[in-house]
N, C-alpha and C positions, 0 to 999 in steps of 0.2 A: 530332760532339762540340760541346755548345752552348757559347756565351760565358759568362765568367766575371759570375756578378751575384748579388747580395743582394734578399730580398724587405723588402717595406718592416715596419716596427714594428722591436720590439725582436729584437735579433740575439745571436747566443754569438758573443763576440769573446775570441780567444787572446792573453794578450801573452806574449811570451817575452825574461828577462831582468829579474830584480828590482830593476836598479837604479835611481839617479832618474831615469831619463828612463823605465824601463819602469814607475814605482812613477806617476808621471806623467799617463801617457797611458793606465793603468790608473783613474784617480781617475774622469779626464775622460769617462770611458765608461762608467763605473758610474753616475756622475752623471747622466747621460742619458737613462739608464733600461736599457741594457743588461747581459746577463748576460756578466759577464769572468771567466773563466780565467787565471790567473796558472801561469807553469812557470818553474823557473829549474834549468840544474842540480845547482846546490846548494840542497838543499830549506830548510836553514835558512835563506838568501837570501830564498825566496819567500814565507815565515813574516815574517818579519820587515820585510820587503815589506809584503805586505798589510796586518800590523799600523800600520805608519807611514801609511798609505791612510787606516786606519777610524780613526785617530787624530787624524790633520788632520781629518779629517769632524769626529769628537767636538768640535775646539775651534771649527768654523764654528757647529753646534750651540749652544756656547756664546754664542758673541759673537750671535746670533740670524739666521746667515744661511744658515740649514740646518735642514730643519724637523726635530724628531728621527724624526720617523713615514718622512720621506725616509731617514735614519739606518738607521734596522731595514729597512727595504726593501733599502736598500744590501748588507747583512748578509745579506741574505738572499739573495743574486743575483752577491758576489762569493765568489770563493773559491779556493783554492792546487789542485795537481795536482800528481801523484809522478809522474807520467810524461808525457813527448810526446804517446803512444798518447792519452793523454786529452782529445787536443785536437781528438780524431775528427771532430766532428760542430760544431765551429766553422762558420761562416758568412765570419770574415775572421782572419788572424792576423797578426799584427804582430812583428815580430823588432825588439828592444830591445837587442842582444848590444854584445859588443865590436865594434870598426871594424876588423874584420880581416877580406879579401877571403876566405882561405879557410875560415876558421869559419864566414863567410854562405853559404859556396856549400854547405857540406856542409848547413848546418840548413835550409835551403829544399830541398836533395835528399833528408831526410829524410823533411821534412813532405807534401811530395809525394804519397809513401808511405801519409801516412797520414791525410790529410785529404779530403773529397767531392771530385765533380770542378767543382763550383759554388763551391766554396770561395778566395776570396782572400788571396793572399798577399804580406802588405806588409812591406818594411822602413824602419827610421828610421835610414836611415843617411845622415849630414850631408855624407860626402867620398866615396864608392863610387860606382862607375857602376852605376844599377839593371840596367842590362842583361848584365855580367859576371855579376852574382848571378844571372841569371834563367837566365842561360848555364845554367846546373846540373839546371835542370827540363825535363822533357820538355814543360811547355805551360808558356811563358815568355810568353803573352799575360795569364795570368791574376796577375803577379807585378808592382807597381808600387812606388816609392816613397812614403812618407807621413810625410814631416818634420817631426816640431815642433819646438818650443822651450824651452828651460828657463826656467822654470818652467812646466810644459805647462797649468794649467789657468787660469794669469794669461797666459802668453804666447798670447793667443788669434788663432793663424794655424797654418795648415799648410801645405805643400808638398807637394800630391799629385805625383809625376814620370813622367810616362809615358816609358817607357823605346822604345827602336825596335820592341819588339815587342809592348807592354802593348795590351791588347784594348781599346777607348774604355768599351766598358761598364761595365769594371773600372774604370777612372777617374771614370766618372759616378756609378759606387756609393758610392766614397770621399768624393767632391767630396761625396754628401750624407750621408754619417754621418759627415763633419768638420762641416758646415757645422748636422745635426740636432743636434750637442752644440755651440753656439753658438759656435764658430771661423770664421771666415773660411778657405776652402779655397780655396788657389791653385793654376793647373795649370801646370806648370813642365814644358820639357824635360829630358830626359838631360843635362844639361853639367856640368863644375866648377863647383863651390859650386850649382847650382842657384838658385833667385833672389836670396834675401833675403843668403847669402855672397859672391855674387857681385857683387849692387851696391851691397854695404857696402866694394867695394876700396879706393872712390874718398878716402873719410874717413883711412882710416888712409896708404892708401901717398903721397897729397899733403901728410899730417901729417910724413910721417918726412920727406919732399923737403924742405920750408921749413926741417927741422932740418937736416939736413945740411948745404943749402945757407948757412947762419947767417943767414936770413930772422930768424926768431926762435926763443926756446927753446921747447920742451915746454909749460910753464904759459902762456905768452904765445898758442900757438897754441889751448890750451884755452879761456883766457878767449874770446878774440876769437868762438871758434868755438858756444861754449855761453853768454855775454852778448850778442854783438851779433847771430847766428845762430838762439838759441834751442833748440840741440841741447841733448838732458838733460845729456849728457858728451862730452870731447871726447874725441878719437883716443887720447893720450896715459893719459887718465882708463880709458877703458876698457882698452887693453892691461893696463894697470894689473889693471885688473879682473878679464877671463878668465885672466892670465897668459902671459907673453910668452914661456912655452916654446910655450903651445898654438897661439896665434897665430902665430908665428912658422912654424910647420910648416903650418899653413892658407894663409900667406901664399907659401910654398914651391910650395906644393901645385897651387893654382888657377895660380900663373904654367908650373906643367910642364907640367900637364895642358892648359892652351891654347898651348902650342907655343912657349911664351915670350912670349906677348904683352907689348910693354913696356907695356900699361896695367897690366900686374897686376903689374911688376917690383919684387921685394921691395929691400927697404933694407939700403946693406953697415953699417947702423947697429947690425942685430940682432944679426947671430953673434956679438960679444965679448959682447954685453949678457946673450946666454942663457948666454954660456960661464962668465960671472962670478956665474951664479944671481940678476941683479936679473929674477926674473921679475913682482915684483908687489907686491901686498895678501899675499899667503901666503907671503912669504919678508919681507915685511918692506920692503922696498926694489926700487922700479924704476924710472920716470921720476922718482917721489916717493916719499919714505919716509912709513912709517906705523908709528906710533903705537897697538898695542892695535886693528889694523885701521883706524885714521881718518887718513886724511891729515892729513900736516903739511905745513901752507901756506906756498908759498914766500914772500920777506920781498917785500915790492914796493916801490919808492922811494914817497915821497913828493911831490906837485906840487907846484915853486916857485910861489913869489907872482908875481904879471904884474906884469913892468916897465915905469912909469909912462911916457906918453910913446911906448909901442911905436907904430909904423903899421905896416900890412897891407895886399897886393893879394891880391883872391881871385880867379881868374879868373873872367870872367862866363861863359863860354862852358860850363864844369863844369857836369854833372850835378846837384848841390847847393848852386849856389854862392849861392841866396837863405837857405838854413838857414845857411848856412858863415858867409855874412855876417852873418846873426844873432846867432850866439854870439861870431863877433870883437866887434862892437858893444857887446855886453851885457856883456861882458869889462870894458869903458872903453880899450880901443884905437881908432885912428883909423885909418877903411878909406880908400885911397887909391883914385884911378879909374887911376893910373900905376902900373904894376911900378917904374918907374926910379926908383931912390934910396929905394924903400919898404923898412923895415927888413926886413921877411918877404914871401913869397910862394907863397900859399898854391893847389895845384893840385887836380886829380880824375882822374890818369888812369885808364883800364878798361883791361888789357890792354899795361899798357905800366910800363913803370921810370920812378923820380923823374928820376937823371939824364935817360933819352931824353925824357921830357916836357920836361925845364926846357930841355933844347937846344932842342926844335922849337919850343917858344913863343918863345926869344929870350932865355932870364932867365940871369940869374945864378948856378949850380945849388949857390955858399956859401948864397944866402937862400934857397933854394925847401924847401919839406914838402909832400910829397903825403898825401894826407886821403880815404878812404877812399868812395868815394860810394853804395856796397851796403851795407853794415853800416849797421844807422840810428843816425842820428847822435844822439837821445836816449837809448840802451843804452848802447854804447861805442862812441870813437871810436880807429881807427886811422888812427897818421900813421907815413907811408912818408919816410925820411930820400934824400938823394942820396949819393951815394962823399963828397960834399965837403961836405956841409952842414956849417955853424959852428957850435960847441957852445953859440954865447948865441942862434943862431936855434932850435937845435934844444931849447932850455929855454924857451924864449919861448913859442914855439906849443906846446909840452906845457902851460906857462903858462895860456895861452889859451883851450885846448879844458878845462883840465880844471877850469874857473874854477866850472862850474855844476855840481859834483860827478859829472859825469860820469868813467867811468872810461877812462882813457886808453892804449892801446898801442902804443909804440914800436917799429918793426920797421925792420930793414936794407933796403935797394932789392931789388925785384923785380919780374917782369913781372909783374904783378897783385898784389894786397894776398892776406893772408892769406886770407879769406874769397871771392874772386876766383877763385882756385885752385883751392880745395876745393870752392866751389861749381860751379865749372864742370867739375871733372872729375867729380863725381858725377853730373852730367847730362847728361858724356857716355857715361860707362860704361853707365848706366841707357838713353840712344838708340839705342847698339850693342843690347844685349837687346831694344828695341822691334824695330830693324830685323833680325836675326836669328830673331824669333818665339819668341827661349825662352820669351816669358810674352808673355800680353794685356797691354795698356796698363794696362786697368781694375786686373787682380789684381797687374803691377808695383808700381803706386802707393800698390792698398792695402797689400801682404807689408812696402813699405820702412817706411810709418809704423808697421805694428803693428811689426811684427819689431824694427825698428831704432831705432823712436820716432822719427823725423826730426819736426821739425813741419809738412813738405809732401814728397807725394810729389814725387819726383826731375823729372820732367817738367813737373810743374806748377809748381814752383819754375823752371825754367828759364823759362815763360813769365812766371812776374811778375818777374825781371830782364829778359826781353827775349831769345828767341832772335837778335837779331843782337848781342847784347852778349856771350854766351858764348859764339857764333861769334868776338867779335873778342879774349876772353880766351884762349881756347885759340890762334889764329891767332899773338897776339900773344907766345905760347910757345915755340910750334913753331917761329917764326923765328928768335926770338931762341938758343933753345938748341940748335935744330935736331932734338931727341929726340922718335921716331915715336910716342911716349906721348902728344903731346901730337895727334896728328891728330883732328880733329874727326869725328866720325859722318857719315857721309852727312842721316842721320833729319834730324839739326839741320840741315846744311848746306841743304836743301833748301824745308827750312819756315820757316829765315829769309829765302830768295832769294823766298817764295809771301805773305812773310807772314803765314802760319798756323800754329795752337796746337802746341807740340809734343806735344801730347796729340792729333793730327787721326792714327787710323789710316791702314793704308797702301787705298789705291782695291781695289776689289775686280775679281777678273781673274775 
């Protein structure tokens, strides 16, 4: 019995399930040049399917990014089927169904049945174990995962999954007739969420910690994290988006399925949130309310004027502290070389709270603001307050920083600033995967920017902070709160003790 494989050129590719993700991933292959089969089993699904397909086509057409002679071809190569049986002589078929473990098992023990024995067969399923499903088939080598994304012909990345018993051949087929219809094809193990849900944990479950803990609100962690970060949206924006019933059970899901890991531990924020129907943009209301679908923006104070006569110590020893002293200057305040008797005192720590900074320096922790030294300082700035700060220090240096119209965020004490957090647990969720092998390094980095739109992969982000800085931000967690969510990876731990790239593979054995 030979391995499962496709010859090369154009292929009969099956999808099964009309809806958008199968209307989708049907487009994407048509477009390719290959012959698709559409089956759903309600036929007027797959009619109406197909139609919405050659309709999109028609308005690419239009707009001129679609040749129409591509059009008629298309036409002529796609088309609906009244039965399974029809899917006979397919090359690869794709299951587009419901997320239900036993509807997959039956329709892949169907097809079985009734497809060649060279024939592949894949499912797009986002939260299943491929290899449960594959459970169902007498050659469960030849059965793989192949994930996309919605919008599948804009979302250009896959997630091929080789499951424990998926044949390599079978993967190397897929990996290229994702990658021959211009996707980027990543090869992922069998695990929860597989790559791109898996190392999307890090944004949202350190989004909901800062709120819980009264670091800052919702909108406040958004800004910080989509102005001084660069992310399109932030944690809050998105739940918003997909809706926080769906997320919510995603978020459930990947912490069961990995034995409870507390990197993945959902937030006791959600369940009254989902219980009260704030799921989002489709109800109208969730972190923010919306307007006719557009956000309505939250009010944000206004920055006082600086008062005349202020002085300022910045410590020289900070990360930032020659920009930091720039913008005090530029203000018309007067930088002192003494913290003692200075009206403000302005700190940088990484990995540490305003209060325990202002103790170990010696200062005052009424005058101290801690000031963010990762977020750059011409986007937006965050200032990190102490338990004690004074409310005319804590106006002052708002004052100060936001003199050059720069925007400014106010956050309560915590061991790392907002962006500190986030950024470091996203890089270390994403180490854990490097050092586990669910994914290459390579197709980690690329899956998190396409999929997730980060604007750097998660690893290579970690090195332009500095792996021993996100060493000392997680470090600086874990002591303080003592919670095993915050343990650092080995991967990091190892390449900041080597001083090398966290993107350096592991040696080969």
């Amino acid at each position: 019995m030979g391995h499962p494989q496709v010859h090369a050129g154009p292929l009969r590719i099956g999808v099964v399930g009309a809806g958008t993700m199968g209307r989708g991933i049907a487009q994407l292959f048509a477009q390719a040049g290959h012959a698709v089969l559409c089956f759903d089993e309600n036929r007027d699904s797959a009619a109406q399917g197909l139609a919405a397909v050659l309709s999109t086509l028609e308005s690419l057409v239009a707009k001129g990014r679609l040749a129409p002679d591509a059009l008629e071809s298309i036409r002529g190569r796609a088309a609906i089927c009244a039965n399974l049986a029809d899917l006979a002589e397919c090359d690869v078929v794709i299951d587009a169904i419901v997320e239900d473990i036993a509807v997959k098992r039956d329709l892949f023990a169907r097809l079985e049945g009734i497809v060649t024995e060279s024939c592949i067969l894949a499912t797009n399923t986002s939260s299943l174990i491929v290899a449960e499903i594959a459970s169902a088939c007498r050659r469960p080598e030849r059965v793989a995962g192949l994930h996309f994304f919605n919008p599948v012909p804009r979302m250009r990345v896959a997630e091929v999954i080789a499951a424990v018993r998926t044949a390599a051949s079978a993967v190397a087929a897929l990996r290229a007739i994702v990658e021959g219809a211009g996707h980027k094809a990543v090869v992922v193990a069998d695990q929860p969420g597989f790559l791109v849900n898996h190392a999307g944990r890090g944004l949202y479950t350190e989004g909901l910690r800062l709120v819980e803990e009264r670091v800052a609100s919702p909108s406040e962690v958004d800004d910080v994290l989509r102005d001084g970060l660069g992310f399109r949206m932030g944690p809050f924006e998105l739940l918003d988006l997909t809706g926080l019933d769906v997320s919510s059970k995603v978020m459930t899901s990947i912490y069961d399925q990995f034995q409870e890991e507390p990197r993945f531990r959902p937030s006791s924020l959600v369940p009254p949130r989902v219980a009260a129907g704030l799921y989002g943009r489709k109800t109208g209301e969730g972190w923010y309310r919306y307007d006719k679908g557009q956000k309505i923006e939250p009010a944000r104070k206004s920055a006082p004027s600086v008062p005349s006569g202020l002085s300022v110590w910045v410590d020289p020893d900070a990360p930032e502290s020659d920009a930091l002293a720039g913008i005090v200057r530029k203000a018309g305040a007067r930088l002192r070389l003494q913290a003692a008797g200075t009206d403000i005192c302005l700190i940088q720590p990484i990995g540490e709270d305003a209060t325990s900074a202002a103790l170990r320096l010696g200062l005052d922790p009424t005058r101290c603001v801690a000031v963010d030294p990762i977020t750059p300082l011409n986007r937006r700035r965050t200032m990190m307050l102490t338990v004690t700060t004074a409310p005319e220090v804590r106006d002052g240096t708002r004052a100060l920083l936001a003199s050059d119209d720069v925007p400014v965020t106010v956050i309560g004490d915590s061991v790392g600033f907002i962006a500190q957090r986030v950024i470091a647990t996203i890089v270390n969720i994403a180490a854990n995967i490097a050092q586990r092998g669910i994914a290459e390094v390579e197709d980690l980095e690329a899956a998190v920017c396409i999929g997730l739109g980060y604007p750097f992969g998660p690893l290579h982000w970690g090195d332009r902070i500095g792996a021993g800085r996100i060493l000392q931000i997680l470090n600086g967690q874990l002591r303080a709160t003592g919670d095993p969510r915050y343990r650092p990876s080995q991967w990091i731990a190892r390449r900041a003790a080597l001083g090398v790239s966290l993107l350096t593979p592991e040696a080969q054995r």
